[in-house]
N, C-alpha and C positions, 0 to 999 in steps of 0.2 A: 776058195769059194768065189764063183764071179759077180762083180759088182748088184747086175742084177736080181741073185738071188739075196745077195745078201741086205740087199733094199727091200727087199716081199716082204722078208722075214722081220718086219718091225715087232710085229709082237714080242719073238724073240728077244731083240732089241731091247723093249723098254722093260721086260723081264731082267735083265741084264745091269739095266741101269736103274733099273728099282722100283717103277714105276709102273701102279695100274692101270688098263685103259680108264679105267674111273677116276682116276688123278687126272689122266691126261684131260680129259675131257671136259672136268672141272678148269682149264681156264678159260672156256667160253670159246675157243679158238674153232674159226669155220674156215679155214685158209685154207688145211690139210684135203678138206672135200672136195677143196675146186677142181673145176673138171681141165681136162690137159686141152689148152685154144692151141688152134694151128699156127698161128702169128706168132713174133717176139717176146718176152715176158719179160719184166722189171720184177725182180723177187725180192727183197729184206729181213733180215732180221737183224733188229738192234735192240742191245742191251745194257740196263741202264740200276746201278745199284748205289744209293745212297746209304739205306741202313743197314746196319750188318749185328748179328745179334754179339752182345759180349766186346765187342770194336767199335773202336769210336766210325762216328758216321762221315760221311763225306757230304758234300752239300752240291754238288754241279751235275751230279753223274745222270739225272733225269733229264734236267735242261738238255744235258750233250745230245739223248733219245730224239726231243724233242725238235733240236737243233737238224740233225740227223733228217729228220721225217718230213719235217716240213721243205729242205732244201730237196731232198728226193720226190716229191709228190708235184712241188709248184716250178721247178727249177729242169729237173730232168726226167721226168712225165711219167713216175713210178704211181701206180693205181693205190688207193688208201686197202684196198682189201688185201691189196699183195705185199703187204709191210705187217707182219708181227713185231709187237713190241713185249718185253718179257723184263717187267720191273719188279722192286723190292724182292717182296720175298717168291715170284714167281720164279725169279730169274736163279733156281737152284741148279746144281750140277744137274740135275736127270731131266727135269724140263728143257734146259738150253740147249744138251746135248738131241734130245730128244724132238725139239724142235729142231733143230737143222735138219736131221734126218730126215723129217715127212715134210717140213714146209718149206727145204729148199730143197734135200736130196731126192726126195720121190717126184718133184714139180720141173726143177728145174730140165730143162736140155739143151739141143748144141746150138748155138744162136742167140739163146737169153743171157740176160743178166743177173748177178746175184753182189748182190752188199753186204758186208755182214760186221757188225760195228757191237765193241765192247767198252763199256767204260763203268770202272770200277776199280776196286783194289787186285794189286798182283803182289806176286810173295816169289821165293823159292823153295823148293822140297827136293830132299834126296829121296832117290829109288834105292831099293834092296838090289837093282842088278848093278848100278851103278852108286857106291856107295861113295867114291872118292869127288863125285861131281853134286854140285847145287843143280836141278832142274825149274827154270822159268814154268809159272803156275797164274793161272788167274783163276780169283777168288769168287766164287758163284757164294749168294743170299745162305746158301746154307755151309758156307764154307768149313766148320766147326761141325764134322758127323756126328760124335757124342760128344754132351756136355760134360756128359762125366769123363770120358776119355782126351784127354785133353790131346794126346801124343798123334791120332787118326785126324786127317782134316779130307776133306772133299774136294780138294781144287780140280781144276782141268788144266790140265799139262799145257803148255804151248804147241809141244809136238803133238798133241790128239788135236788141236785147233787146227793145223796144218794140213796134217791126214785127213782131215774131214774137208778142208779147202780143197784137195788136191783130190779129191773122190769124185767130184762134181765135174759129168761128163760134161764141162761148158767150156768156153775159153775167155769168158771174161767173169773176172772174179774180181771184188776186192773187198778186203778189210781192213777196216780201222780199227787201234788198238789205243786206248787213252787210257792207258794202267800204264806201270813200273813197276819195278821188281826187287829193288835198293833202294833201303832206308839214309836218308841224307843222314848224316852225324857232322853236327848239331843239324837240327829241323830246325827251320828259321825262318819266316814272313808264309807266304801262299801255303796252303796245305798238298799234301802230298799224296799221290795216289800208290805208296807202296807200303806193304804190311812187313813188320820186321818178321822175318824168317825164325823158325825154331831148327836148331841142329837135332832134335830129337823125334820131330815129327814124321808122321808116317801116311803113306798115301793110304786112301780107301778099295779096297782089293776090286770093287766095281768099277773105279777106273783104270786099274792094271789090267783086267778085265776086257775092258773095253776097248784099251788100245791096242791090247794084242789081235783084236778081230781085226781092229783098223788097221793094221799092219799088213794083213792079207789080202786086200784089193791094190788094184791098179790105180797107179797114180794117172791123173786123165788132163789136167790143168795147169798150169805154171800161175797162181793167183798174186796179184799185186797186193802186198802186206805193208801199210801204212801205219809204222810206230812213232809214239809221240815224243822218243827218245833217241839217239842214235849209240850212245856211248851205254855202259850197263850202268856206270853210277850216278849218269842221271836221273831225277828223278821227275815225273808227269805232273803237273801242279793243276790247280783250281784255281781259279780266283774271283771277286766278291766285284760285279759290273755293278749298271744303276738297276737296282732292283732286282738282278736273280746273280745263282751261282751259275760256271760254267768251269768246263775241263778246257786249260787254256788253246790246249791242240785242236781239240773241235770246233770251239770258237773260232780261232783264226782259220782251221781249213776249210768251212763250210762260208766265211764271210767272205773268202778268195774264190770259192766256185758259184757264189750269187753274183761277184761284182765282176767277175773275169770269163772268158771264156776259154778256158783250161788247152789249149791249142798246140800247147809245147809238153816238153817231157817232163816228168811225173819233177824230177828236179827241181826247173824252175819253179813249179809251184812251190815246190818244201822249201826254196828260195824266200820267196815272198813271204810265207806262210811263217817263218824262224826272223824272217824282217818285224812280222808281226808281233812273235812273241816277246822279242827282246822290247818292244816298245811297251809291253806289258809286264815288264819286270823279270822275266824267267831266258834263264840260258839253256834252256832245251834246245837241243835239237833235234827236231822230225829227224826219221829216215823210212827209205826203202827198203823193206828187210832182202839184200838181195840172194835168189834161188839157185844163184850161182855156188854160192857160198853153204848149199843146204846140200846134207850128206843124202835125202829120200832121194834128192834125183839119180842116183846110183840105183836104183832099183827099175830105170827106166831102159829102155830100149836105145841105143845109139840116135837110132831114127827120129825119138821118140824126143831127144835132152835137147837133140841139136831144132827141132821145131820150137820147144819150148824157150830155146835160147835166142829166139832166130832175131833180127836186127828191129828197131824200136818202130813201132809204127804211129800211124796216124790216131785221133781220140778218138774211140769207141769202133775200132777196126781190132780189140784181139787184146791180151795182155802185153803181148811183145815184149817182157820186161820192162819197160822204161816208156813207153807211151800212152800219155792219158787217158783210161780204161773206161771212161765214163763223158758221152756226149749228151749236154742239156739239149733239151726241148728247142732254145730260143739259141739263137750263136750271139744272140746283142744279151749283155749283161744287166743286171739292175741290183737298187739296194734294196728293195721288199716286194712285195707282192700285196693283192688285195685279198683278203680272208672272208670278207664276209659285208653285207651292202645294208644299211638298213631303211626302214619302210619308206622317209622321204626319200631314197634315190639319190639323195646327194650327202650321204656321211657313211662313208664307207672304214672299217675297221684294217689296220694295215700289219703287216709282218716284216721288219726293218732289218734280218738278220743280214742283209748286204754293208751298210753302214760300216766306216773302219771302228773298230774298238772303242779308238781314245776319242770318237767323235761323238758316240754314240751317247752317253753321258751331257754331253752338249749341247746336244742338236734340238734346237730351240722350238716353240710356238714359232707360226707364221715361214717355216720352214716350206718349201715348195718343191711339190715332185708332177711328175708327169708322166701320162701312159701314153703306150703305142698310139692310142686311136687319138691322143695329144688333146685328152681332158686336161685341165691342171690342175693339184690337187694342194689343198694350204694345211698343214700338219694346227691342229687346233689343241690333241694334248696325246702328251707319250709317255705309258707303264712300262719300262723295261724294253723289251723288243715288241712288243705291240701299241700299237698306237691309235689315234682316230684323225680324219681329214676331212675337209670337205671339198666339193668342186669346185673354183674359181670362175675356170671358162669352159664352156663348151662348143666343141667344135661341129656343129649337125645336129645330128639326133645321137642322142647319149645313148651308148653301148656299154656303158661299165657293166662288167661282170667279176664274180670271182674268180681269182687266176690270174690275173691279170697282172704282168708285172711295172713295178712302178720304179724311174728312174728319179734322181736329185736333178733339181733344176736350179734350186738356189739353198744354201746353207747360211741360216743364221746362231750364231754363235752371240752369248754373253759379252758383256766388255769385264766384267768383274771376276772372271777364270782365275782360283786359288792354286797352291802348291799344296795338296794335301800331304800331311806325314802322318802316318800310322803308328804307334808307340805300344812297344813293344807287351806282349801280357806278362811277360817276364822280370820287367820291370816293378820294384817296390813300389804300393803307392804313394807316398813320398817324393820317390824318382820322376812317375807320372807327371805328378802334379808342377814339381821344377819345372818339366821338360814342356809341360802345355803353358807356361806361365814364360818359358822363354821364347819360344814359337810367337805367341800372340805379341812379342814387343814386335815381330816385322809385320810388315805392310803384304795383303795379299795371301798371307798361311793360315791353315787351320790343323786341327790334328782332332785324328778319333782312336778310337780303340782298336788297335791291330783287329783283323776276323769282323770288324763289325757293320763297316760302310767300307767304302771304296776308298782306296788312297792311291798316292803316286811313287811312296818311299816310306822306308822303314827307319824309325828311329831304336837303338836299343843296345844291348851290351857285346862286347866281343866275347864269343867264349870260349876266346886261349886266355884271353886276359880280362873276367870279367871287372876290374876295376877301370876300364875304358869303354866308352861310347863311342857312336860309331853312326852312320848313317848308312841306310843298306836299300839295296835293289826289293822289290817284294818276292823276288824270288833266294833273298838272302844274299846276295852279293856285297863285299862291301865297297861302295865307293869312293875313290883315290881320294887320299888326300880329305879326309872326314872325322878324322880320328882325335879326340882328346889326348891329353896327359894321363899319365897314371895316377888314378887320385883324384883329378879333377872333376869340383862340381858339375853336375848337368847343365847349370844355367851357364855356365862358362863355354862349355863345350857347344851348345845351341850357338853361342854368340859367336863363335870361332865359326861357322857356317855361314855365315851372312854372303859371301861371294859364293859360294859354293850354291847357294837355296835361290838365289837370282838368278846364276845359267840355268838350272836345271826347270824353272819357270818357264823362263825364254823357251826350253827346247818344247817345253810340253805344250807352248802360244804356236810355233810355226810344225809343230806334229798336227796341230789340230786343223793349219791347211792340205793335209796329205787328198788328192781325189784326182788319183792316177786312174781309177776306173771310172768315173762320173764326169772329167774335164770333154768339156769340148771342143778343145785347142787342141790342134793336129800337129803332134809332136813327137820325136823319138830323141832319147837320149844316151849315148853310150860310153861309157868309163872304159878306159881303154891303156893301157900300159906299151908306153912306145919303145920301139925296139930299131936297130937298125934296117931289118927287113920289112917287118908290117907289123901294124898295131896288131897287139892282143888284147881280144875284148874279153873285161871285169863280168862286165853285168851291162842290161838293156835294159830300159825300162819306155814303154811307148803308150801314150793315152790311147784307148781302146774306143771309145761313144763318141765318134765324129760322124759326121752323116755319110752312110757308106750303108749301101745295101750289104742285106745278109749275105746273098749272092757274090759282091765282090769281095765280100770278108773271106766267102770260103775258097773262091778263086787263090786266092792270099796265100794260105794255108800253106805251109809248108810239105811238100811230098817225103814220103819215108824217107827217102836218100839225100834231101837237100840238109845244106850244111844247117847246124843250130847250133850258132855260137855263143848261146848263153849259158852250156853249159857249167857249173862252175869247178874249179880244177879241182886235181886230186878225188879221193875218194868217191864216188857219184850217189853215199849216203850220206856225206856230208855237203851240205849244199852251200854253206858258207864261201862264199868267194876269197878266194887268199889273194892276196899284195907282197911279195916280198921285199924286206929292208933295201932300197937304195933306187927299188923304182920311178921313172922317170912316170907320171900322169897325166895324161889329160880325159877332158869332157868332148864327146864330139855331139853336137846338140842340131838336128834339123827340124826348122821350118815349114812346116805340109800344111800349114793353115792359110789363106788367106787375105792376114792378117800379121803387120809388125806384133811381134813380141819382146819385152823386157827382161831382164833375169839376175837374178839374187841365189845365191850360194850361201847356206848358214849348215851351222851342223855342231858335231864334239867328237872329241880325239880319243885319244884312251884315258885321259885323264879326267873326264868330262868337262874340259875346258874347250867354252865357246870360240869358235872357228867361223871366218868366214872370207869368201873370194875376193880380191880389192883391185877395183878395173882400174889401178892408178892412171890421172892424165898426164903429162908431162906438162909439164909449166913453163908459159913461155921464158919467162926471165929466170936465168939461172936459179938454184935452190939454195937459198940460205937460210941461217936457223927462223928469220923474220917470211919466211917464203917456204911453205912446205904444199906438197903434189895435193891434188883434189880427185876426189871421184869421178867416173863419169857414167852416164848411162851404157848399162851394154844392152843394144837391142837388135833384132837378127831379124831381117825383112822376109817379106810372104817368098818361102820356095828356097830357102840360102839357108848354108850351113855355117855355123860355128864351133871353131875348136877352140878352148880356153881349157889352161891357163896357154898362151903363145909358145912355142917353141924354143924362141930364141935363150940364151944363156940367163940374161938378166931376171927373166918371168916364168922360166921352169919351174912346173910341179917336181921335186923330187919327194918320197918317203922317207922317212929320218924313223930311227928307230926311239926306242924299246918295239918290243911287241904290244898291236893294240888292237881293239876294237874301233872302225871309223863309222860314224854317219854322217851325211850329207842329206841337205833337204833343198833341193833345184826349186826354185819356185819363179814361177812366169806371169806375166800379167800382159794386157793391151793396153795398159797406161803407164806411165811412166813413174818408179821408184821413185818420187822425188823426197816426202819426208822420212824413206829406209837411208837414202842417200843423205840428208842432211842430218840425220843423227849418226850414221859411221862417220862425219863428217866432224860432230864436235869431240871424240875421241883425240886424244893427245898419243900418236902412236912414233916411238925414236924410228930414225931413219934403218936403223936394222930391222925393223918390223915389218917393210918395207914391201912384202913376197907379195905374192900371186894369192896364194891361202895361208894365212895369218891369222892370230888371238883376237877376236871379237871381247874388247875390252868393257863395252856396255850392249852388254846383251838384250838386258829385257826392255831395253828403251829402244833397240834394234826390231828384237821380234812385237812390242805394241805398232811400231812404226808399219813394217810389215803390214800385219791383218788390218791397219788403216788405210794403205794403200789397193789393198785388194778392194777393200769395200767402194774407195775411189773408185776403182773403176768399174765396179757395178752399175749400170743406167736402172735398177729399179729402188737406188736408196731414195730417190725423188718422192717414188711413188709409196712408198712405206715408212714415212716422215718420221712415224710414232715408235716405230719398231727401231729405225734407228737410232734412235739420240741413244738407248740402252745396249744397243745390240752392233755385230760387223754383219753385214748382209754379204753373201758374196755367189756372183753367179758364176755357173759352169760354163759360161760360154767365154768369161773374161778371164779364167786365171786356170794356172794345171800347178799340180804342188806335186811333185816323183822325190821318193827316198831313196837312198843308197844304203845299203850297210857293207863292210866289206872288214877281212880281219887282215892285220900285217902282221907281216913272220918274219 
């Protein structure tokens, strides 16, 4: 049957899939009507399931819609009428299905764009043709066909999700998928987006049904499939921000395409994006689901595989496999947008979903952002991802409108930033009560109830060995070196933490300077592994919001064929950057500002022990035990490069094993480190300690020192007297903060 008849025939269709046109029509839906424009089209549908009937609920799965919608309408210029959203209980097998069909399959054509975004639970099910294999499912509102039948459930196969991607006469497609499919054993911190599998259950003969029609058209599209997973036993997590839930994959991928301008391959984004989530507690990782590896392209024509495969191109020229399928509106990035203006003209209602994550929580009253037409705008109070501001200055005659995107101009942040620990619900109350009662003897911690507020870290039991305690990632991780005795009291075991709850402070005080999209220091920085031929570069990371017309940005722009060496090695769905045991490192850091810069190297190893780069001086009088080396400023002039750690024998970076997880957090300023420098300073470190990157023995008097110097060199802590004696003001013109994450093998 050809495509096109088998699109007329929707009646058909929703016959098929079980659905009256009087159901259909009941969800109010006027999308399907709209008449076919000769122009481009932005088409959507996202879907979004919290409740599920009989199954526990999930809590993020709306926000991700919301997340979703919002970045598509104000970000990359999708029309609000040409976005269906299909929630709770709307969002059933026949609906979903049946909305693709008419309000993206009948609409879309060759030119437009289509989104198509799920978040909710996923499962596995076996088929009767294939009984020996589990087939990947996502779980639609009415996922349980009869109550009384427990054995029959309703999912949509991943392969019918595909077929219907790959139907769609267009060439740029993409979906996002923030389900999983494997139950973690033990479940432990963030909830989890995957439903444990039945060995007994059975699909609903409508969608056997269904996919064998879909099996009968032409594959038309090569669609980019964007999973929140890359491994099967991962699994998709949620977690609890300031004020709402979110699925953590959506969160960080939709915060990377408000503050970044998506310019490189689909990669590097899942780069940043898995940079993201690990700062969020969870070791997911994103991947590209890649179509290489899919047996449907066998049903294609030679001609037909090798277009679909053909080399990665530039953003929003084509799926190309591997290049960014989706070109915003604006090429200049931002952390929110303006929603909504009210009658005085000057308090306008904001949309902050650019914001880094672990900032977002933070980012204070008296906060400052800025629009195109260079209003400025003073953040006066913030619910979650919305906020309120008013005008400060106006430049002419005031333009604000909604739309409007709004960049950070200055961040102010608390001085009194806690360690949260979240305590386990598994835990005795008894346990609880020890564990909150050892917590409150340090300085700086609080603790809530696991699920309940936001936390930074999990307190709670091992469970191979539940007679130990343990402190854990919130995505269930446990952290090195954390672990009590067999037996041991909880207040015992808390206390046995005290160095451990001080780095992990420290790293979560210089995460909170991360504003690689909002700096306005002209900077690039490149981690690079020297070889005796030519460097290979790790990872690049380069401030993006310097003053540079859109124009020369896209001049910039890399051509499908120029090199892009950010790819990260191995696998291209793993985006993780590897380091192998024994490599030789360095940092090569340029200059493009104007302007001397400073710079500070902090970070954690695999053991979460604090690390940081040590520009020793040599001393002019020989070194004895009454004479030991001093710090010095490292600062790198307007337009000049630096490579650190030095080359030479004495100051080489090498990688020393085990296998680990590394972060690093570059941080630069226009004034000078001097109180980060004089507390590395009072550190008592032996002469073997000696390296280039070394054990940061007092951390959090490190990382306070830190965000005191940044605020130094802000010129408007003057003028905001009140604001600071509580707060770090810190502007984007004076500091850039770039992370690293990278794994050693």
């Amino acid at each position: 049957m050809k495509r096109r008849t088998f699109l007329h025939r929707i009646g058909s269709i929703l016959a098929v899939l079980g659905v009256t046109e009087a159901d259909w029509l009941t969800l109010g839906n006027r999308y399907y009507y709209a008449l076919a424009e000769p122009n481009q089209r932005k088409l959507a549908l996202l879907i979004g399931i919290n409740q599920y009937p009989q199954i526990p609920a999930l809590s993020g799965c709306l926000t991700d819609v919301e997340l979703q919608k919002e970045l598509l309408i104000y970000r990359f210029g999708f029309q609000a009428s040409d976005i269906l959203t299909l929630t709770e209980e709307q969002a059933s097998r026949e609906f979903i299905e049946a909305a693709f069909l008419d309000h993206l399959g009948k609409q879309a054509r060759f030119g437009d764009v289509v989104v198509f975004h799920f978040s909710g639970y996923g499962s596995r099910v076996k088929l009767e043709t294939s009984p020996e294999t589990m087939q990947n499912a996502l779980v639609p509102a009415n996922g349980s066909k009869d109550s009384q039948n427990k054995q029959i459930v309703n999912y949509i196969l991943e392969e019918t999700l595909l077929l219907l991607l790959r139907s769609l006469p267009i060439n740029r497609v993409t979906a996002v998928l923030d389900t999983s499919y494997y139950v973690p054993s033990p479940i432990l911190g963030l909830k989890s987006r995957a439903l444990q599998e039945s060995v007994e259950a059975k699909l609903a003969d409508e969608e056997l049904d269904f996919l064998q029609q879909l099996k009968t058209q032409e594959l038309l599209n090569n669609p980019v499939v964007l999973a929140a997973t890359s491994n099967p036993k991962q699994s998709a997590r949620e977690g609890l921000f300031s004020g709402f839930s979110a699925g953590l994959f959506t969160y960080a991928l939709t915060q990377y395409l408000w503050e970044f301008t998506p310019a490189t391959r689909i990669q590097v984004a899942l780069s940043h994006v898995e940079n993201s989530l690990s700062k969020l507690g969870s070791k997911q990782q994103p991947a590209l689901l890649s179509s290489q590896k899919n047996p449907y392209l066998e049903n294609l024509s030679p001609k037909r595989r090798e277009a679909l495969n053909s080399p990665p191109s530039l953003v929003g020229k084509g799926a190309g496999g591997l290049g960014f399928p989706l070109a915003p509106d604006s090429i200049i990035g931002a952390e929110g947008v303006v929603t909504a203006i009210e009658e005085d003209g000057k308090t306008v209602h904001l949309w902050l979903a650019g914001l880094p994550p672990q900032v977002l929580l933070y980012y204070g009253v008296n906060s400052r952002l800025t629009l195109a037409t260079r209003e400025e705008l003073v953040l006066r109070s913030r619910t979650g991802l919305t906020a309120k501001a008013q005008i400060a200055k106006i430049e002419g005659a005031n333009s604000l409108q909604v739309g409007q995107l709004v960049q950070e101009a200055v961040r102010v942040l608390p001085r009194n930033v806690n360690l949260t620990i979240a305590l386990d619900t598994g835990l005795e109350r008894i346990e609880r009560v020890d564990a909150t009662s050892g917590f409150a003897a340090f300085a700086r911690m609080s603790t809530v109830v696991a699920g309940e507020q936001p936390a930074d870290y999990l307190f709670g039991k091992l469970q191979q060995t539940p007679s130990h305690y343990g402190l854990f990632s919130l995505g269930g991780e446990l952290i090195p070196n954390t672990t009590g005795e067999v037996g041991e009291a909880v207040k015992l075991t808390v206390q046995r933490l005290a160095p451990k709850l001080s780095t992990l402070l420290a790293a979560k005080l210089w995460r909170l300077t991360e504003n690689q999209g909002s700096s306005r220091l002209a900077l690039k920085v490149t981690l690079e592994i020297i070889s005796d031929v030519s460097p290979h570069v790790v990872i690049q990371r380069e401030t993006v919001r310097t003053f540079k017309t859109e124009t020369s940005i896209k001049k910039s722009l890399p051509t499908p064929h120029s090199p892009l060496p950010l790819i990260p090695r191995g696998d291209p769905t793993f985006p993780t950057p590897i380091v192998p045991i024994g490599s030789r490192m360095r940092y090569r850091v340029e200059n493009q500002s104007d302007r001397p810069v400073y710079l500070i190297l902090v970070g954690l190893n695999n053991n979460h022990t604090a690390i940081a780069f040590y520009p020793w001086e040599t001393p002019q009088e020989p070194n004895t035990a009454d004479t030991k080396p001093l710090l010095k400023e490292v600062v790198i002039a307007p337009g000049e490069t630096l490579t650190f750690p030095q080359t030479n024998a004495a100051s080489q970076w090498v990688i020393s094993g085990p296998a680990s997880e590394c972060e690093h957090q570059l941080i630069f300023t226009t004034a000078p480190f001097s109180g980060t420098l004089a507390a590395l300073n009072t550190a008592k470190y032996s002469t073997a300690e000696e390296g280039p990157i070394s054990p940061l023995l007092n951390s959090l008097e490190v990382a306070q020192a830190l965000l005191q110097d940044i605020h130094n060199a802000s010129p408007l802590k003057t003028e905001m007297n009140g604001t600071a004696a509580e707060s770090y003001i810190l502007d984007v013109n004076n500091w850039a903060s770039l992370s690293f994450s990278f794994q050693v093998v």
